[in-house]
N, C-alpha and C positions, 0 to 999 in steps of 0.2 A: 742596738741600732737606733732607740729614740731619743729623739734629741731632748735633753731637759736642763733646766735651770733650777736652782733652791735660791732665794731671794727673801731679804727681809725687808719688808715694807717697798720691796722693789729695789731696792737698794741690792745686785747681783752678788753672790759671796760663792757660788761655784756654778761651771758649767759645765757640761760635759762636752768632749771632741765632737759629736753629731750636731749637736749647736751651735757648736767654733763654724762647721762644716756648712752648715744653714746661713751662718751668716756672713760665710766668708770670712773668718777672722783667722789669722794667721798665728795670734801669739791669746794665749786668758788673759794677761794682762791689757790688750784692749776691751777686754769684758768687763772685769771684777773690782768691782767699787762704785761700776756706773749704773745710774738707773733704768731700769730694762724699761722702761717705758719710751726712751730714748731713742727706741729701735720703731715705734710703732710711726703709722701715720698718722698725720693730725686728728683726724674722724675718730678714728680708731682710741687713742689715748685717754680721752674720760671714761672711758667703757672699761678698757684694762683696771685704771686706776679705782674705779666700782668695784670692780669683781677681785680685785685686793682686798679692798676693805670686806667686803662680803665673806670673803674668807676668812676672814680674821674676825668677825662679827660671830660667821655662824658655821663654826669648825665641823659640826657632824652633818651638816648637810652634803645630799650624794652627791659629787660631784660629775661635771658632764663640761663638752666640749664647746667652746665659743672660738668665731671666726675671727678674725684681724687680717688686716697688711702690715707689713713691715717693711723697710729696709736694711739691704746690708750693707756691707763695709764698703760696697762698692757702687754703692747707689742703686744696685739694683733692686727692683718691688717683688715681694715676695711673700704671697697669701699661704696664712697657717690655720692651724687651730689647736688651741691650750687650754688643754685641762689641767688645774691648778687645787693643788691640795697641804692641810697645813701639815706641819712635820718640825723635829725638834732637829737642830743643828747645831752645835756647840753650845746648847743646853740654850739654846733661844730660839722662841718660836720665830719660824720664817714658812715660809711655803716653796714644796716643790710642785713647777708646773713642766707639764710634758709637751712638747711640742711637737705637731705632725706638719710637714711641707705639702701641702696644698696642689701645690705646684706640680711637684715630682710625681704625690698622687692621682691629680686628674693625666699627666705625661704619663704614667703608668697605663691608667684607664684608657687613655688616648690608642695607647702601642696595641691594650687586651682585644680593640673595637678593630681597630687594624687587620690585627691576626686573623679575627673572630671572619669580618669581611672579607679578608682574602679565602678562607680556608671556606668560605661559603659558595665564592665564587669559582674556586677551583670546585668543588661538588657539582655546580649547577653545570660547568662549563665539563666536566667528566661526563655526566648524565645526558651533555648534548651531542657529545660526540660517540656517547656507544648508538645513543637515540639515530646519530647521523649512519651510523658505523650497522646498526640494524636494518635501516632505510634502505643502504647502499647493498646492504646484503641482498634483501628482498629484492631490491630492482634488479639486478645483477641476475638472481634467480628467475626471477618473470622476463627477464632481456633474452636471456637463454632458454627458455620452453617456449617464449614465443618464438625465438629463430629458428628453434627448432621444427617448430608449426608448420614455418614459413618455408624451410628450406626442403620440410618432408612432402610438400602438396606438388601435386603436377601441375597448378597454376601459374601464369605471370605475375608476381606480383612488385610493385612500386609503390612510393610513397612521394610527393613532392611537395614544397612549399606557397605560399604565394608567388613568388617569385618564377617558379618551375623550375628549383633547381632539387635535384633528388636530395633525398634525405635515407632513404633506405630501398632496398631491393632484394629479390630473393638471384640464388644463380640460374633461372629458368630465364627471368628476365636478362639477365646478360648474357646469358647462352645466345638468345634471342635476338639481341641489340648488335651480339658480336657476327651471327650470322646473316641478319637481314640488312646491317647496316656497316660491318667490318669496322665497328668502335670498340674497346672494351673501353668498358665503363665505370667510372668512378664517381664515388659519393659525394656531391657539388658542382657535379657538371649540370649545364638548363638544357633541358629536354628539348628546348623549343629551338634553339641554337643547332645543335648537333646533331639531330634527324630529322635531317634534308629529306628524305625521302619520303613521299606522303606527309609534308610537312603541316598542311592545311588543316588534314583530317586528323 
């Protein structure tokens, strides 16, 4: 799957199909005879043509990864990195250098950061909803002990807002409302409105 070239003095003499693929080339024969320097950007091009010669200077040194842009066949820019090593090829020294896409790499990275984020957010957004899903449990719980409370006292009890329209009641108080005042009574109606009687007090 790595894309690589064997070159002598830069001069291309094989590539492999992951290279064709890298640079969009449909057929070797757009490759093979031309000088792979050809491919690079201008910036780029004395730096390649260095670390040629270097290779060829100083064959046992460990080799290691340099960055470039390139172009492909198609104009498009296309950031790699080549590691380049010497080797014998029809019994003359040339170099094979390996090529990673840059591109497809950090697009790889991109999708890992993606995943990573989503699968983070699906956790935090799981964790809110049992958290919601606990709360509601609770209230639910405390909603009902306390009606319970409410509905077991022989008290009146009510609750209203600024407004004075109810918000809660027990059924003593509408036992009450419905006897003294022949309302039954529902949660939203204003107090002040609808008992006429001793309206004042």
């Amino acid at each position: 799957p790595v894309a690589y070239v064997i070159h002598d003095h830069g001069v291309c003499l094989y590539a492999n199909k992951a290279l064709l693929k890298l640079l969009k080339v449909k057929n070797k024969s757009q490759v093979l005879g031309r000088f792979t320097l050809d491919f690079f950007e201008e910036p780029d091009r004395k730096r390649a043509l260095q670390r040629i010669q270097s290779v060829y200077k100083n064959p046992n040194r460990k080799p290691k990864f340099y960055n470039y842009f390139a172009r492909d066949f198609e104009g498009g820019k296309v950031e790699v990195e080549i590691k380049s090593v010497p080797i014998k090829f029809n019994d003359r020294d040339c170099i094979l250098s390996l090529v990673n896409n840059l591109n497809e790499q950090r697009q790889r990275e991109r999708e890992k950061i993606r995943v990573l984020i989503t699968e983070t957010a699906n956790k935090q957004l799981q964790k809110e909803i049992n958290e919601r899903e606990a709360a509601q449990r609770s209230l639910t719980e405390k909603t009902a002990h306390l009606s319970s409370i409410l509905e077991s006292s022989t008290h009146i009890i009510w609750t209203v807002n600024d407004k004075y329209e109810l918000t809660s009641f027990n059924q003593n108080f509408a036992k009450a409302v419905k006897t003294n005042h022949g309302i039954n009574i529902k949660i939203g109606a204003k107090i002040d409105e609808l008992l006429q009687k001793n309206r004042k007090e």
